[in-house]
C-alpha positions as CSV (number, residue, x, y, z in Angstrom):
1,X,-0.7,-27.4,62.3
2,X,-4.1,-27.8,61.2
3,X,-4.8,-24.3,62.1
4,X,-2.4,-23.5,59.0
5,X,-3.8,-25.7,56.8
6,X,-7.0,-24.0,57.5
7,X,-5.7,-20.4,56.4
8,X,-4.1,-22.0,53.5
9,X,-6.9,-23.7,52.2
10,X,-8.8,-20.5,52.8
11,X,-6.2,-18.2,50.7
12,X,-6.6,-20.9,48.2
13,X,-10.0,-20.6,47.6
14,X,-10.0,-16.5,47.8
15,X,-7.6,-17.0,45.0
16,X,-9.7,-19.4,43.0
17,X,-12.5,-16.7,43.8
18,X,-10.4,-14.1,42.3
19,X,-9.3,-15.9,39.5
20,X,-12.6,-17.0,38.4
21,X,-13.7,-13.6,38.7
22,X,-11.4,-12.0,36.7
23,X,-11.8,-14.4,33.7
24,X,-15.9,-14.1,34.5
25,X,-15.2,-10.4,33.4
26,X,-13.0,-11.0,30.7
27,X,-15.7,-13.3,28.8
28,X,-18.3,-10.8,29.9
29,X,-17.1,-8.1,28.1
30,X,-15.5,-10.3,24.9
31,X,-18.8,-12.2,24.2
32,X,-21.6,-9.4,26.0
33,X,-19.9,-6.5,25.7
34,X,-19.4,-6.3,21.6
35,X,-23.0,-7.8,21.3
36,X,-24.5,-5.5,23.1
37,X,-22.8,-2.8,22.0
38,X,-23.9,-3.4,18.7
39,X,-22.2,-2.5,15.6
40,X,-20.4,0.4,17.1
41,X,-18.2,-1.5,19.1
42,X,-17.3,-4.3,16.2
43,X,-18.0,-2.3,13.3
44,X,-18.3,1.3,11.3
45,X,-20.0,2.5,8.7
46,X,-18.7,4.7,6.1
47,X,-20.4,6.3,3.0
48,X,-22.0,2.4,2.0
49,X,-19.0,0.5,3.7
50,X,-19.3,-1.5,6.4
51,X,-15.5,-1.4,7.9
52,X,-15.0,-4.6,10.7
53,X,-12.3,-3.9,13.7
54,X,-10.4,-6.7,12.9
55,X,-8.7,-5.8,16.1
56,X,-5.0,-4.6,14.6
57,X,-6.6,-3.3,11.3
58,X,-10.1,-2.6,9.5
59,X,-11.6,-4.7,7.2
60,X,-14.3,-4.0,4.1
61,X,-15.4,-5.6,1.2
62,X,-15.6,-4.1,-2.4
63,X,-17.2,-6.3,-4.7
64,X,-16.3,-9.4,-2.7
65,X,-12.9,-8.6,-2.5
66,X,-11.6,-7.7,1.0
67,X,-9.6,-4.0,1.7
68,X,-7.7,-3.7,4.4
69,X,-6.6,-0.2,6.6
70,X,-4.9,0.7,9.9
71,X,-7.0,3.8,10.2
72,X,-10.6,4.6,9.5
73,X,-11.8,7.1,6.6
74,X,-13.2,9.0,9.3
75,X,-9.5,9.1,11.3
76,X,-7.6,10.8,7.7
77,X,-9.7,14.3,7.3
78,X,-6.7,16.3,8.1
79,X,-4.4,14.5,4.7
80,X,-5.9,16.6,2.4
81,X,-5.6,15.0,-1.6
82,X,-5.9,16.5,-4.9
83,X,-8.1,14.9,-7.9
84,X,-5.1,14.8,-9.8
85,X,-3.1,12.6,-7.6
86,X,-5.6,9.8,-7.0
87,X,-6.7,10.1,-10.7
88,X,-3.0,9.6,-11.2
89,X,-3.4,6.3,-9.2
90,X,-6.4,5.2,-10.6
91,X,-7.1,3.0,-13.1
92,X,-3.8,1.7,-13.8
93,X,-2.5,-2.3,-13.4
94,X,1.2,-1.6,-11.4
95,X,2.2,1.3,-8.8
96,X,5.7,1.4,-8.4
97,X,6.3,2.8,-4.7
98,X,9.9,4.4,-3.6
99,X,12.2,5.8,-1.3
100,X,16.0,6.2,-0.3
101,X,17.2,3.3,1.1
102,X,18.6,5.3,4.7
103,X,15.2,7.6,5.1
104,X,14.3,7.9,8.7
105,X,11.0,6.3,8.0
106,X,12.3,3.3,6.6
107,X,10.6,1.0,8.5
108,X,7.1,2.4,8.5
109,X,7.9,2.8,4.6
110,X,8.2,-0.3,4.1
111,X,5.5,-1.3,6.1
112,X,3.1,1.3,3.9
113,X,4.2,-0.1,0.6
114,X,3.7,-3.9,2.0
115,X,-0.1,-3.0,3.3
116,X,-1.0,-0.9,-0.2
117,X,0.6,-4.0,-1.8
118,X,-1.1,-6.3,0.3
119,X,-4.3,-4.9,-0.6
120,X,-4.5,-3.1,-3.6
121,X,-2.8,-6.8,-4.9
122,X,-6.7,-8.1,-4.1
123,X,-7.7,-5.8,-7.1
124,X,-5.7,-6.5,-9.5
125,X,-3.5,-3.7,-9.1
126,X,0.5,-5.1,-8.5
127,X,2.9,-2.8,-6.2
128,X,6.4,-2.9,-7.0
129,X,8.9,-1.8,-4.4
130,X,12.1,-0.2,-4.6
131,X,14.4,2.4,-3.8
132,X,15.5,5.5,-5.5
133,X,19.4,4.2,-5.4
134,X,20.8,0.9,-6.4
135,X,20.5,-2.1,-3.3
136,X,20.7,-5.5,-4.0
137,X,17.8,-7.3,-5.1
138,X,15.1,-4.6,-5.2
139,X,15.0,-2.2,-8.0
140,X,15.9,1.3,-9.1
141,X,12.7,3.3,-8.9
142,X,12.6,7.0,-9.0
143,X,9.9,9.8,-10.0
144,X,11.5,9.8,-13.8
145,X,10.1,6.5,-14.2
146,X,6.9,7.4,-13.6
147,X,4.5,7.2,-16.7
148,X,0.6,6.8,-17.3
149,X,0.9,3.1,-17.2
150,X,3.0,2.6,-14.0
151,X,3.0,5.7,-11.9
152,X,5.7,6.4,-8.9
153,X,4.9,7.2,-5.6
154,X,7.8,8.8,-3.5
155,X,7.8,8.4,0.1
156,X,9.8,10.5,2.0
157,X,10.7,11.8,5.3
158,X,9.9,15.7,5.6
159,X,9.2,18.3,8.5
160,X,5.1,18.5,7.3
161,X,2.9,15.8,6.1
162,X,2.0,16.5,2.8
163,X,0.6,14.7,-0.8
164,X,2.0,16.5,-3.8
165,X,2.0,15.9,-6.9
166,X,5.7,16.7,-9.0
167,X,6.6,16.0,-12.5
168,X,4.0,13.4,-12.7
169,X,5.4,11.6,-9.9
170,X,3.0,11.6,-6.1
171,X,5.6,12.7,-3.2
172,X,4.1,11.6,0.0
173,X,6.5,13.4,2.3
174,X,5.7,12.7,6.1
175,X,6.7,14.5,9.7
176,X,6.5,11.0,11.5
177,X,6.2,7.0,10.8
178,X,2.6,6.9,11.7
179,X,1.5,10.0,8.6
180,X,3.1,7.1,6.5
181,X,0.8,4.6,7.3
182,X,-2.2,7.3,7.0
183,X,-0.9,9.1,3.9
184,X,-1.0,5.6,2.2
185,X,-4.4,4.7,3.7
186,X,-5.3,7.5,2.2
187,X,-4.1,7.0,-1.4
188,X,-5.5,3.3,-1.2
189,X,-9.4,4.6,0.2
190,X,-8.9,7.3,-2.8
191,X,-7.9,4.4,-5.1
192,X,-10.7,2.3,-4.2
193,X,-13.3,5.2,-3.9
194,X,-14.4,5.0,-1.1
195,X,-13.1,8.7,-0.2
């Protein structure tokens, strides 16, 4: 009997071992490894930003106001904009942003125009969601609306990702739910200038 109390006590203490190891390397690499790492590891510079993993997103600051992105400038050189469609953006107090209410991409659409409202909201510019048919409690918004004051941006489900600019009106169309999320990174880093 007090053999097996011996092998028990044992396995105890190889598990304590183990345990204490494995949170030793945990706090190793959360509170050594970022440090030394320097700035890589925690945090990017981009043409006079400084952009902070904020682990699920990036984080900069413009004139003491904070931006927030899923992806880094560096991770959208393949969504290729126009002047004219973040000229189209700029400069102006409300974006209205769109869609049809049963797109494939409805969720990641709706995520998009929550972040761009989210953020560009910190700069005094208000997004307006909606959809391009009547559904209760959000509004009508299609490209026709769009004017000088409150342009429309149109995002849509297509077979290419692609920013286009039609009738005055910016089409994001988008071959998966994660372009949406990087088109409108996009059009906010263009909004903001720092792209």
């Amino acid at each position: 009997m007090r053999k097996h109390h011996g092998e028990g006590g044992k396995k105890k203490i190889f598990g304590y071992i183990l345990i204490i190891t494995m949170f030793g390397s945990v706090f190793t690499v959360v509170f050594f490894g970022f440090q030394s790492g320097g700035r890589a590891s925690g945090s990017v510079d981009y043409n006079g930003f400084e952009f902070i993993n904020r682990g699920a997103y990036w984080s900069t600051t413009i004139d003491g106001r904070e931006a927030l992105f899923t992806y880094l400038p560096s991770d959208l050189g393949l969504i290729i904009l126009s002047n004219d469609v973040i000229n189209r953006l700029r400069n102006v107090v409300q974006i209205d942003a769109t869609s049809e209410f049963n797109d494939t991409f409805a969720e990641p659409i709706a995520l998009a125009q929550f972040q761009m409202g989210s953020t560009l909201n910190n700069f005094n510019i208000f997004v307006r969601s909606g959809f391009t048919s009547e559904q209760q409690a959000f509004p009508v918004i299609t490209c026709n609306q769009s004017t000088n004051f409150v342009p429309v941006i149109y995002f849509r489900s297509s077979n290419v990702t692609s920013v286009s600019l039609k009738n005055n009106c910016v089409v994001v169309e988008a071959l998966n739910g994660i372009d949406v999320v990087r088109v409108k990174d996009r059009l906010v880093y263009g909004i903001l200038d720092i792209i």
